[in-house]
ROKEMI-499024 format. One line per field, with one value per residue (C-alpha): x, y, z; residue number from 1. Coordinates in Angstrom, 2 decimals. Layout:
N
xx: c(X,...) .
yy: c(Y,...) .
zz: c(Z,...) .
k: c(NUM,...) .
//
This chain:
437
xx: c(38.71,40.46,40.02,36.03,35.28,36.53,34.90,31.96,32.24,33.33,29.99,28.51,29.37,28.61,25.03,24.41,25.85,23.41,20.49,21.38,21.84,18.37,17.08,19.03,17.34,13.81,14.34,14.70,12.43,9.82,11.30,11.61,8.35,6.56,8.13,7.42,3.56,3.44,4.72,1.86,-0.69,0.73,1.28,-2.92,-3.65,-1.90,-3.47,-6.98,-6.37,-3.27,-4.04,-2.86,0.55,3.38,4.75,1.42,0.95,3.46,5.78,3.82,4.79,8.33,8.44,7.08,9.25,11.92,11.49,11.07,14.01,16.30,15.13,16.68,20.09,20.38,20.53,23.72,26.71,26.17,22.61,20.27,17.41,17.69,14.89,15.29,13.90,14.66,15.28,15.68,19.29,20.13,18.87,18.31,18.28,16.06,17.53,20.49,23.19,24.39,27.80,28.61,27.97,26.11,22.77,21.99,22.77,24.85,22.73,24.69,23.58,21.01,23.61,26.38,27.67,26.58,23.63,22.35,19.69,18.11,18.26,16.17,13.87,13.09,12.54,9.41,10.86,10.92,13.26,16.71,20.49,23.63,25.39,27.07,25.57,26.41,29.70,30.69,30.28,29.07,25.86,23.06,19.91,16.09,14.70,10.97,9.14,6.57,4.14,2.40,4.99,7.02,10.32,12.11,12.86,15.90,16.84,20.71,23.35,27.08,27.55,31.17,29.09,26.95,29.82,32.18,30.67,31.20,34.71,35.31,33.78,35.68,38.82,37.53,36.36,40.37,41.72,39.88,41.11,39.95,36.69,34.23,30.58,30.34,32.14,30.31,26.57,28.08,29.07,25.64,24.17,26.95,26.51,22.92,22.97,23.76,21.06,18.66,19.64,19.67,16.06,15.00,16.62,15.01,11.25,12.41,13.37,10.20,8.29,10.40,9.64,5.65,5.89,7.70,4.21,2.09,-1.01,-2.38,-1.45,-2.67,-2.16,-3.76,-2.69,-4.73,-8.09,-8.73,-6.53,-4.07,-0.50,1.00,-0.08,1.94,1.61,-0.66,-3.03,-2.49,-4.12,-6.57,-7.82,-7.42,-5.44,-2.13,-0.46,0.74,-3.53,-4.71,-1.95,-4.04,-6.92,-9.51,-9.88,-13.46,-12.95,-10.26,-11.41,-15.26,-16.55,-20.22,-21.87,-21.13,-24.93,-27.06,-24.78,-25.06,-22.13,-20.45,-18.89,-14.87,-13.07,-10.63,-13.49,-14.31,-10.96,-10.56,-13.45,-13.23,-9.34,-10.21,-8.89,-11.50,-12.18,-14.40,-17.58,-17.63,-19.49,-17.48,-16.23,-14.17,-14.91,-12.29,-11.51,-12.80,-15.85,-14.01,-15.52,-13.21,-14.05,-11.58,-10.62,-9.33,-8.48,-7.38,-5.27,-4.70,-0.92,-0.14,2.65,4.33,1.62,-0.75,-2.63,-3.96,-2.03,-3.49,-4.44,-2.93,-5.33,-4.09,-6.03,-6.08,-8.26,-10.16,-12.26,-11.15,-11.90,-14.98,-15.67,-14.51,-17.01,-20.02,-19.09,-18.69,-22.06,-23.38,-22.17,-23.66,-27.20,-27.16,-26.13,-28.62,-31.40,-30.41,-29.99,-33.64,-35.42,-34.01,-36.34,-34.04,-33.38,-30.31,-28.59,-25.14,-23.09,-19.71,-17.44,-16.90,-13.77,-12.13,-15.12,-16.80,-19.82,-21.29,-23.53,-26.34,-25.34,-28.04,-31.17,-32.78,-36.92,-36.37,-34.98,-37.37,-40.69,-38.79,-37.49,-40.67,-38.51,-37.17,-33.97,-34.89,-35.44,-32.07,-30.00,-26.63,-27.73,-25.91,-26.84,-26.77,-29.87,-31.99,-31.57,-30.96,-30.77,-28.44,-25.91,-28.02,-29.28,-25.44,-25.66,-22.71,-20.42,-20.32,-20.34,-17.15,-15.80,-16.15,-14.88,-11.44,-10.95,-12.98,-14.37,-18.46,-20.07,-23.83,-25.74,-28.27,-31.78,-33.34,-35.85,-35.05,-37.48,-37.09,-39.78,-40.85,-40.43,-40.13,-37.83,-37.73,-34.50,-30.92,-28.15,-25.26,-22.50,-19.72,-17.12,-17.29,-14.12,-13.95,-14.40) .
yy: c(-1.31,-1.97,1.77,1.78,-1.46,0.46,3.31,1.28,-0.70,2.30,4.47,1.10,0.79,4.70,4.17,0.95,3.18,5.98,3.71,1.67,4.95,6.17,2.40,2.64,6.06,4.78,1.63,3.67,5.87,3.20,1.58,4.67,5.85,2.14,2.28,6.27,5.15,1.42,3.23,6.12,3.40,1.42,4.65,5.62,2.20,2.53,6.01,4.10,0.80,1.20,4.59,3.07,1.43,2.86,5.86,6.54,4.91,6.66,4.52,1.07,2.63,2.98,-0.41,-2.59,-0.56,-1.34,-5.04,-5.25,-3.57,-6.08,-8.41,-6.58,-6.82,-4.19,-4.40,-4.94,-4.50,-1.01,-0.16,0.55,2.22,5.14,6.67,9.68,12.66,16.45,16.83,20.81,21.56,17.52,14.77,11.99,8.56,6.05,2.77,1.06,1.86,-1.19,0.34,0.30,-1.68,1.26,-0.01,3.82,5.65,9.28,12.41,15.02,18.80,19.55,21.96,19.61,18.98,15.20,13.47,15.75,13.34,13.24,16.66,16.92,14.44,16.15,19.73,18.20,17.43,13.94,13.55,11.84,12.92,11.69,13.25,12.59,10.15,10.73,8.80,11.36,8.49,9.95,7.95,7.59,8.36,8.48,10.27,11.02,12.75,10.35,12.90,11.26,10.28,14.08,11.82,11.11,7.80,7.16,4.68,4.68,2.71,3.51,5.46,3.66,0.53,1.19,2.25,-0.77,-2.81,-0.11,0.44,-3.36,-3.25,-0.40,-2.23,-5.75,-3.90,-2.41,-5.69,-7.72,-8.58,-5.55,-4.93,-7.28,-6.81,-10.40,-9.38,-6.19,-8.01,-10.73,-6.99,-6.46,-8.87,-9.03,-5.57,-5.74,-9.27,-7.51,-4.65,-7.15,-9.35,-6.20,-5.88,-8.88,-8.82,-5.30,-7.15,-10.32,-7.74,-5.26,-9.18,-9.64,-6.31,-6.74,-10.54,-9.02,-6.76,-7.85,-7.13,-8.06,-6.08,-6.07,-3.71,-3.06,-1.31,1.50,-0.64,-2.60,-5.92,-7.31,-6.84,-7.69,-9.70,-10.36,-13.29,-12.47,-11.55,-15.19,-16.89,-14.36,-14.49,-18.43,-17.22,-17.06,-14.61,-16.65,-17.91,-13.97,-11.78,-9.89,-10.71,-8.42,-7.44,-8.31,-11.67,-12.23,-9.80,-10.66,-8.68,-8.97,-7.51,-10.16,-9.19,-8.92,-11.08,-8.52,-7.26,-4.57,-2.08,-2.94,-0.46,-0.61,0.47,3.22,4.56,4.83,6.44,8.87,9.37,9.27,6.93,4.99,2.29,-0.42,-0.06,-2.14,-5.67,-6.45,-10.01,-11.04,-14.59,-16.79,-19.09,-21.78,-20.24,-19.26,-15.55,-13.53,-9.84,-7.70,-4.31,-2.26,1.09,1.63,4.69,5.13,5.07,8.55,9.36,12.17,14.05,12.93,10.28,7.31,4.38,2.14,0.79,-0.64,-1.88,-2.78,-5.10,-7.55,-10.22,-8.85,-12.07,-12.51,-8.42,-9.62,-12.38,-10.71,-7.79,-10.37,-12.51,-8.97,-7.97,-11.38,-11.35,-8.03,-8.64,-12.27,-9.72,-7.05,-10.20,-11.82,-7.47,-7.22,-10.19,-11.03,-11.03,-9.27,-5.39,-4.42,-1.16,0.13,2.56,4.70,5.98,9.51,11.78,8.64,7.41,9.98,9.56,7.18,7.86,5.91,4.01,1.48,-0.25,-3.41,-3.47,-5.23,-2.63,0.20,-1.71,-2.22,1.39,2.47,4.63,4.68,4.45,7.90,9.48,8.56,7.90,9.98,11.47,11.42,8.02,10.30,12.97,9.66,8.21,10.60,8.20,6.11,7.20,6.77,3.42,1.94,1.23,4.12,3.14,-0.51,1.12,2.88,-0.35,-2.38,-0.07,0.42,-3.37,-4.83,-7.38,-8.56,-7.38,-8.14,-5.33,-6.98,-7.06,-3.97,-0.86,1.61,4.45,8.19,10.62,9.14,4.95,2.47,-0.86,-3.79,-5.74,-6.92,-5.79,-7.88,-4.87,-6.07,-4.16,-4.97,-5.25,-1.76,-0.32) .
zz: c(-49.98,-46.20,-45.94,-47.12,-45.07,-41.93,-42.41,-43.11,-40.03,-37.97,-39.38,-38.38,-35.14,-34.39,-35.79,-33.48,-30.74,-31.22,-31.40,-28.57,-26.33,-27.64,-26.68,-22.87,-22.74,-23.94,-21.39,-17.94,-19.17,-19.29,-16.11,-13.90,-14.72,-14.24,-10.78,-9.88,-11.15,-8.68,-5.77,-6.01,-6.80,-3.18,-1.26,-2.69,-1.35,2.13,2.45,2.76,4.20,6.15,8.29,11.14,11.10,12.72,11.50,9.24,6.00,4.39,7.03,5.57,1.67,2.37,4.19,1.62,-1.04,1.32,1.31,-2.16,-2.86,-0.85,-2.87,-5.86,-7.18,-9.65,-13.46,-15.71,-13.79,-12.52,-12.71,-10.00,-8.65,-5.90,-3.60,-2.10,-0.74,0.33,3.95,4.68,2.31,2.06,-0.25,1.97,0.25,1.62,-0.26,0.52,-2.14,-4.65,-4.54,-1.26,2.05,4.17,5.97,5.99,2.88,3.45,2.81,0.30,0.10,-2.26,-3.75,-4.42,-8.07,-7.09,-7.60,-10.21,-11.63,-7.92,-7.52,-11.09,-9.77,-6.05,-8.21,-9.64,-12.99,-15.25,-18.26,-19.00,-18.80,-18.49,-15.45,-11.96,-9.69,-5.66,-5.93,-8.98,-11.99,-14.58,-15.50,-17.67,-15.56,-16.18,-13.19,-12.29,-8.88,-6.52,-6.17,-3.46,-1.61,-2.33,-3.41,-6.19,-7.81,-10.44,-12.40,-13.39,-14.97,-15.88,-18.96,-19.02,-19.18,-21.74,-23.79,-22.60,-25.79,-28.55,-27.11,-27.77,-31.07,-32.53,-31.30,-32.87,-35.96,-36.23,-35.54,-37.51,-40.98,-43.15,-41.40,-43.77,-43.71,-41.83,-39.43,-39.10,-39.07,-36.02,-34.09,-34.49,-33.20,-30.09,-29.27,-29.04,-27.25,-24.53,-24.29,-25.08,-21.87,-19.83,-21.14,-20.31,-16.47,-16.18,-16.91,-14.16,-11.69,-12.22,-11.85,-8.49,-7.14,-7.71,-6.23,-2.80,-2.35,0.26,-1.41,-4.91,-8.17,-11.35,-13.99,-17.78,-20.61,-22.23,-23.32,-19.95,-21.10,-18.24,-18.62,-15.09,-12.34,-9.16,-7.09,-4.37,-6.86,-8.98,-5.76,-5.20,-8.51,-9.09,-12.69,-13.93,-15.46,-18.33,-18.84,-18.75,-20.27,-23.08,-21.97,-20.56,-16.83,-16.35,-17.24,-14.27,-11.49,-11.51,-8.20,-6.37,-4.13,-1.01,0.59,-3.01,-5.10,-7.86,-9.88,-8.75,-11.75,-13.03,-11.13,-13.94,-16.27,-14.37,-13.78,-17.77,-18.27,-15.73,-15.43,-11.27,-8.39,-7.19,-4.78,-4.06,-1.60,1.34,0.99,-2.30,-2.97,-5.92,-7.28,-8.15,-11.21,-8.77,-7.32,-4.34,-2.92,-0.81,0.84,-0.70,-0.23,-3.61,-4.98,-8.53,-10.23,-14.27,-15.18,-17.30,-19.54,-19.79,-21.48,-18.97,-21.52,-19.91,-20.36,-18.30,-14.58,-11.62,-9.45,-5.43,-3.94,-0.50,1.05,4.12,4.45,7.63,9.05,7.39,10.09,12.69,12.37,11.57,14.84,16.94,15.88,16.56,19.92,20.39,19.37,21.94,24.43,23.43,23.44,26.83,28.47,27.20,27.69,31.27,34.35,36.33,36.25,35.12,34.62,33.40,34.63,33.98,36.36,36.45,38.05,39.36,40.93,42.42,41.22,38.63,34.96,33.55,30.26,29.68,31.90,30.60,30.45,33.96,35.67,34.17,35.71,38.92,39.34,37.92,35.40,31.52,29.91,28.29,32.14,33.38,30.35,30.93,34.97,37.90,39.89,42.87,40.62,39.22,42.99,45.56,48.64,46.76,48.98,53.16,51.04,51.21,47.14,46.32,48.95,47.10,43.44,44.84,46.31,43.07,41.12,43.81,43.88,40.71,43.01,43.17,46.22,47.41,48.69,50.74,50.23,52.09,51.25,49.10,49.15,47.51,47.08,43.65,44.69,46.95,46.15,48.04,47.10,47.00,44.33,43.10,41.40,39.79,36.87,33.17,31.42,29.97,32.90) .
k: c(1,2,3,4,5,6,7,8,9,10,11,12,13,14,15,16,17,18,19,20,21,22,23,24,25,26,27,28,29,30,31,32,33,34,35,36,37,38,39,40,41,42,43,44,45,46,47,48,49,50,51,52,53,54,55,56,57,58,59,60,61,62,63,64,65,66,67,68,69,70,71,72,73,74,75,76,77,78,79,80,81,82,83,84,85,86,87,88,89,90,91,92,93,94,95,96,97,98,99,100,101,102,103,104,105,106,107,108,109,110,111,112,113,114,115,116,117,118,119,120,121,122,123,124,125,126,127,128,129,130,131,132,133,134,135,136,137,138,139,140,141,142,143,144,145,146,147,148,149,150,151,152,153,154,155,156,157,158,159,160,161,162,163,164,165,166,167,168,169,170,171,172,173,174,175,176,177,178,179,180,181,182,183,184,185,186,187,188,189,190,191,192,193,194,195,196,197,198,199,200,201,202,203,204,205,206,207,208,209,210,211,212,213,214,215,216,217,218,219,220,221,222,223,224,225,226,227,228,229,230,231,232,233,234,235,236,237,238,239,240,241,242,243,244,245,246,247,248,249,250,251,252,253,254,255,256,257,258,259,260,261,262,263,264,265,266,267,268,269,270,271,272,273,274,275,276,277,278,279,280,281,282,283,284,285,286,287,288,289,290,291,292,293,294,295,296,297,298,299,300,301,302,303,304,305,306,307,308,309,310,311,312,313,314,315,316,317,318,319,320,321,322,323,324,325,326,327,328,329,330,331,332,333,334,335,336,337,338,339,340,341,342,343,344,345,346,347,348,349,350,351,352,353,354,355,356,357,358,359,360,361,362,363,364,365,366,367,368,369,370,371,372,373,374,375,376,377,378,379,380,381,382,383,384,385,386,387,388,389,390,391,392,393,394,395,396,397,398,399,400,401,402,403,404,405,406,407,408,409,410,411,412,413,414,415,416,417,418,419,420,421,422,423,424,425,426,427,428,429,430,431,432,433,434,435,436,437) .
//
């Protein structure tokens, strides 16, 4: 019977093994693939609102994965999450390692025995295996390519750590009087306490990671219903994620059109129809739980498995209410100006510089000036001052355009006769430089 309950527990303990390898497996798979999938959807997103930061929006990707990723202590004792990507014959890693203290991660050679799941990862390839990670430890690793970004992410942990609870149980199971069944069903549920922790600090950290973005997330399963939610987009939307989990997207992200008031089509919708990244067309506001409209600026992707099924959307999102007012106060401004140019007794004309200032271009002339110079903006629009006036120069006016344009002071031309063969002007000029110049 001591020799059947061991074998028993042993068989046991073997089986629990197996399935708790296939669960570890199953786990990254999920995780490394959920990460590969965010980082496309924010790299889509910087792509179209972020052309401009430093170093290209590729630069504003790797930053915000960057930041997020400081945040992030790893998961069990030994697992992490690596970026990296192929620089000519080296795989250079672009996150800080967990297991050691280098600000700048070493490169290795693409070649080397090390770092094999990387290397899978960078060749364009997705899958599992248990290999050497770049310190040599042989690890469990799920590993998947950023197409977008041309890296590869991996998600890793110890194979010595996954086993570190079997090992303990077979030695329990030995030790333990005669290996009884009770004894066996308490291994159980010891062994798996563990993976199920691991689980559940794998689902904090992937909820840390989506908090640390700067712009609003929220992601769906296959059939449009909301299964994550970071921050940013909690206080966009007015929601929580605990009031909305399961619950469609078009009751949470209700967009209008900002000028009609219409609704504007669930981009979410769209992209599971169609399979296509979309985004939002300018003028769109998204309504809050409160009633609260902000301008927002959005682009959503569908999340694919491995057989390139849809499996849901992540939709990135971010509040441009104040771009918004910026623009609407710009072209405010403008049409006073354009109001006061036009409507002003006095005649008025623009000009640019040209070559340093040696000679001058019409830009603009108000109605004012056109009666007075007997002209229109059509006859002189984009001429030499010196073609449209030809005794500009014996009349005294270019010397003073060259004058405020050298020391960007006002001068008065006083009032005298201009006269051409096409007009005669009776008058004074005030010239002075407009900011740009």
């Amino acid at each position: 019977m001591t020799l059947l309950a061991l074998f028993i527990g042993l068989a046991g303990i073997s089986f629990l093994y197996e399935t708790a390898l296939d669960e570890q497996k199953t786990r990254l798979a999920e995780i490394v693939q959920s990460k590969a999938r965010l980082m496309e959807a924010v790299a889509r997103f910087d792509a179209i609102q972020n052309p401009e930061y430093p170093g290209g929006s590729e630069a504003a990707t790797i930053s915000q994965i960057k930041d997020a990723h400081a945040r992030f202590q790893g998961f069990g004792e030994t697992g992490e999450f690596t970026l990296a990507k192929r620089v000519g014959d080296q795989i250079s890693f672009v996150l800080k390692y967990r297991h050691n203290q280098l600000e700048e991660p070493s490169s290795i050679p693409f070649d080397s025995h090390l770092a094999e799941p990387m290397r899978l990862a960078l060749s364009g390839q997705s899958g599992i295996v248990i290999d050497h990670d770049y310190r040599g430890e042989v690890v469990m690793a799920a590993y998947e390519p950023v197409a977008v970004l041309n890296m590869g992410v991996v998600a890793k942990i110890d194979l010595a750590e996954v086993r570190a609870p079997f090992l303990y149980a077979v030695i329990s199971w030995i030790v333990v009087t005669f290996g009884l069944m009770t004894i066996g069903i308490i291994l159980f549920f010891k062994v798996g306490y563990p993976f199920v922790r691991e689980i559940q600090e794998s689902e904090e950290n992937l909820t840390i990671t989506l908090n640390s973005i700067g712009d609003a997330v929220i992601s769906t399963n296959e059939v449009g219903q909301i299964t994550r939610m970071n921050q940013v987009a909690e206080e966009l939307t007015g929601w929580l994620l605990s009031e909305v989990r399961g619950r469609p997207l078009s009751e949470v992200f209700k967009i209008v059109n900002s000028v009609t008031g219409k609704p504007v089509p669930n981009p979410a919708e769209i992209v599971l129809t169609s399979g296509n990244i979309v985004g939002l067309a300018n003028h769109t506001a998204l309504i809050s739980k409160h009633g609260e409209h902000h301008q927002i600026a959005d682009s959503g992707a569908p999340i694919r498995n491995h057989a390139g099924e849809i499996m849901g959307v992540v939709l990135v999102f971010r509040d441009v209410t104040k771009e918004y007012q910026i623009q609407k106060e710009l072209q405010d401004n403008e049409t006073r100006f354009r109001e006061l140019f036009n409507n002003m007794g006095s005649g008025v004309a623009i000009y640019e510089v040209v070559n340093g200032g040696e000679n001058f271009i019409f830009k603009d002339i108000n109605p004012a000036g056109e009666r007075i110079s007997n002209t229109t903006k059509e006859a002189v629009y984009g001429r030499l001052v010196t073609d449209a006036f030809p005794e500009i120069k014996s009349f005294g006016l270019f010397d003073i355009f060259q004058k405020v344009h050298k020391t960007g002071q006002t001068e008065f031309h006083p009032i005298t006769v201009y006269q051409d063969q096409r007009i005669k002007i009776f008058g004074g000029k005030l010239c002075f430089q407009t900011p740009d110049r």
